[in-house]
C-alpha positions in Angstrom: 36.7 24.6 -21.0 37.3 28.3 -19.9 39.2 29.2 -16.5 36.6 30.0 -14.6 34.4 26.7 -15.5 37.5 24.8 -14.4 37.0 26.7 -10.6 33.5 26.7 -10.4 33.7 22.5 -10.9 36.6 22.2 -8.2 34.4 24.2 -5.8 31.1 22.5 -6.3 29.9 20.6 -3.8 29.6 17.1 -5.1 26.2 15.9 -5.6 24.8 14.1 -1.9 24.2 10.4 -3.0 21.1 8.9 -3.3 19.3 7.5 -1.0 18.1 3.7 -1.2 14.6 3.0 -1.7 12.5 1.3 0.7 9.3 -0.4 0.5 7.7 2.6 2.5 9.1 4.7 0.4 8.4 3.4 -3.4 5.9 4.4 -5.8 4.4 4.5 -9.1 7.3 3.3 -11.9 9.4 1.3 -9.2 9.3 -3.0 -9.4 9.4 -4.5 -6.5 9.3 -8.6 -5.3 6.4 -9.8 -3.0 6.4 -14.0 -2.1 8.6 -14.5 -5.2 6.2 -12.7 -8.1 7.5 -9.1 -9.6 5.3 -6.4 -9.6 5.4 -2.8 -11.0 4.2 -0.3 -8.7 1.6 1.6 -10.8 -0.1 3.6 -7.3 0.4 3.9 -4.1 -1.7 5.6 -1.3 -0.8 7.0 1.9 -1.9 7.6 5.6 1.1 9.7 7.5 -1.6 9.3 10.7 -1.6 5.8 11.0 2.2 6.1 8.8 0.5 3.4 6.7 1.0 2.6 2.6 -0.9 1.2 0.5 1.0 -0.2 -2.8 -1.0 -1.1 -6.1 0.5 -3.7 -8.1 0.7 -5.0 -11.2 1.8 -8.0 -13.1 0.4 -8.8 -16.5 -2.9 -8.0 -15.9 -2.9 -9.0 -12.2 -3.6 -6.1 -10.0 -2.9 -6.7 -6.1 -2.8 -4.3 -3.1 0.2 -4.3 -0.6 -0.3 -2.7 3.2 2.6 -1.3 4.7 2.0 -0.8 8.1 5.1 0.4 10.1 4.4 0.1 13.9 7.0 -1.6 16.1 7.8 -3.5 13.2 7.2 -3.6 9.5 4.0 -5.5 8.6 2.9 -7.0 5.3 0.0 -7.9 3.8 -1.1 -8.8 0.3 -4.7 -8.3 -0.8 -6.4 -9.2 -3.7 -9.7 -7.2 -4.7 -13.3 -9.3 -4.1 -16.7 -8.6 -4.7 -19.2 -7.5 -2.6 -21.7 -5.1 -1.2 -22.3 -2.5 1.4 -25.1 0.0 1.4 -24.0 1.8 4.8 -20.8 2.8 7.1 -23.2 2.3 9.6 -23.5 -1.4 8.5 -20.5 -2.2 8.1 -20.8 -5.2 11.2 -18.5 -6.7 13.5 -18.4 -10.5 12.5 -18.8 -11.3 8.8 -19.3 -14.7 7.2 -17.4 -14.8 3.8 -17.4 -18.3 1.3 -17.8 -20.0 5.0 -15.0 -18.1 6.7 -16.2 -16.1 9.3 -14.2 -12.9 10.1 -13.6 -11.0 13.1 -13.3 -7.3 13.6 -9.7 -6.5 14.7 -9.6 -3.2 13.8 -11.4 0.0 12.6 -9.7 3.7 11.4 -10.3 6.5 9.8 -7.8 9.5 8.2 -6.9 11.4 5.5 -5.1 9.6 2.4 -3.2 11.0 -0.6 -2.9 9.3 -3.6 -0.8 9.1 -6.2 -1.0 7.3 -9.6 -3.5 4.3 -10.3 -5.5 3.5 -6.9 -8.7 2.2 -6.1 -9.8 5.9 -5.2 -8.9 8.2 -7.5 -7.8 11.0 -5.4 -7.0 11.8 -1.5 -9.1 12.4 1.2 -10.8 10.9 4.2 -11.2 7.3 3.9 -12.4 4.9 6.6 -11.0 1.2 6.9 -12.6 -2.3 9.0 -9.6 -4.8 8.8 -11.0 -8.2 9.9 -9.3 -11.7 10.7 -10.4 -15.2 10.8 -9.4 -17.7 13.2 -7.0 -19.8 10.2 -5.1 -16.0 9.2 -7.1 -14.7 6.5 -7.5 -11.2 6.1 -10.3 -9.0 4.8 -9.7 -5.3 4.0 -13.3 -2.7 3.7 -12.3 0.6 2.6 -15.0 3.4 2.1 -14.1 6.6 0.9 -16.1 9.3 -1.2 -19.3 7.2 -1.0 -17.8 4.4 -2.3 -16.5 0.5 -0.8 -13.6 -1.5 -1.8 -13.4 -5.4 -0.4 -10.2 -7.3 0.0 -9.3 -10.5 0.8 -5.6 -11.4 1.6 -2.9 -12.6 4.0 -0.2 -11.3 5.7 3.3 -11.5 4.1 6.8 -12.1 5.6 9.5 -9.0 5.6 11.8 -11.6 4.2 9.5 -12.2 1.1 9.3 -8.8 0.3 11.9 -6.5 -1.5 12.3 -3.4 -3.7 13.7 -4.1 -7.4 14.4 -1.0 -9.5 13.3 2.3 -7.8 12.8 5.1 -10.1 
């Protein structure tokens, strides 16, 4: 190694650690641990407005769907996709009766999204969401975006239960 290699290693900075991933912060390639099943994280999609992620997962050929909602806390939930049909945003309604679950409006949204590897919607934009409750803690997700619906049902998960793996 020449003289002036030797110097230029002994003055370079050294290179700023890492930092760790979080759950916010993971995306397509990392593994992660939700209720005690491992999943690869093969998309995730993104509203900085509402500083909300949504992971997709994978294990075998199981896809689920992960909110991340960080507001005084970290929330979970863990959604699995369900079919169904909507002709209209505008009827989308404010009680809906599901497999004799009724479901209750909690909350509506709208903002812009980027995506980023394998998501319901295959690229960003505006996308509006109805997130809906019933009275024993179901959960039901509508997502709309591009002329197009996408219907979860799902429950919310404990911070304990979920962890990151392996991040890329």
């Amino acid at each position: 190694m020449s003289l002036f290699k030797r110097i230029k290693n002994i003055m370079a900075k050294p290179e700023p650690p890492r930092a760790e991933k979080s759950m916010p912060t993971i995306g397509p390639g990392d593994v992660c641990e939700v209720s005690l099943v491992t999943y690869q994280v093969v998309g995730r999609l993104h509203n900085r407005q509402r500083n909300i992620v949504v992971l997709t997962l994978q294990d075998g050929s199981a896809i689920r769907y992960l909110t991340i909602e960080e507001r005084e806390r970290t929330e979970f939930a863990l959604y699995g996709e369900i079919d169904g049909r909507l002709d209209s945003i505008e009827e989308v309604p404010t009680e809906l009766e599901l497999d004799d679950r009724m479901y209750y409006l909690e909350e509506q949204y709208s903002g812009f999204v980027v995506t980023t590897g394998r998501t319901p919607f295959v690229q960003g934009g505006e996308q509006y969401v109805w997130q809906f409750q019933s009275d024993d803690m179901k959960l039901l997700r509508i997502e709309w975006q591009d002329g197009r619906f996408m219907l979860y049902e799902g429950e919310d998960v404990l911070p304990a239960d979920v962890r990151v793996l392996r991040g890329s």
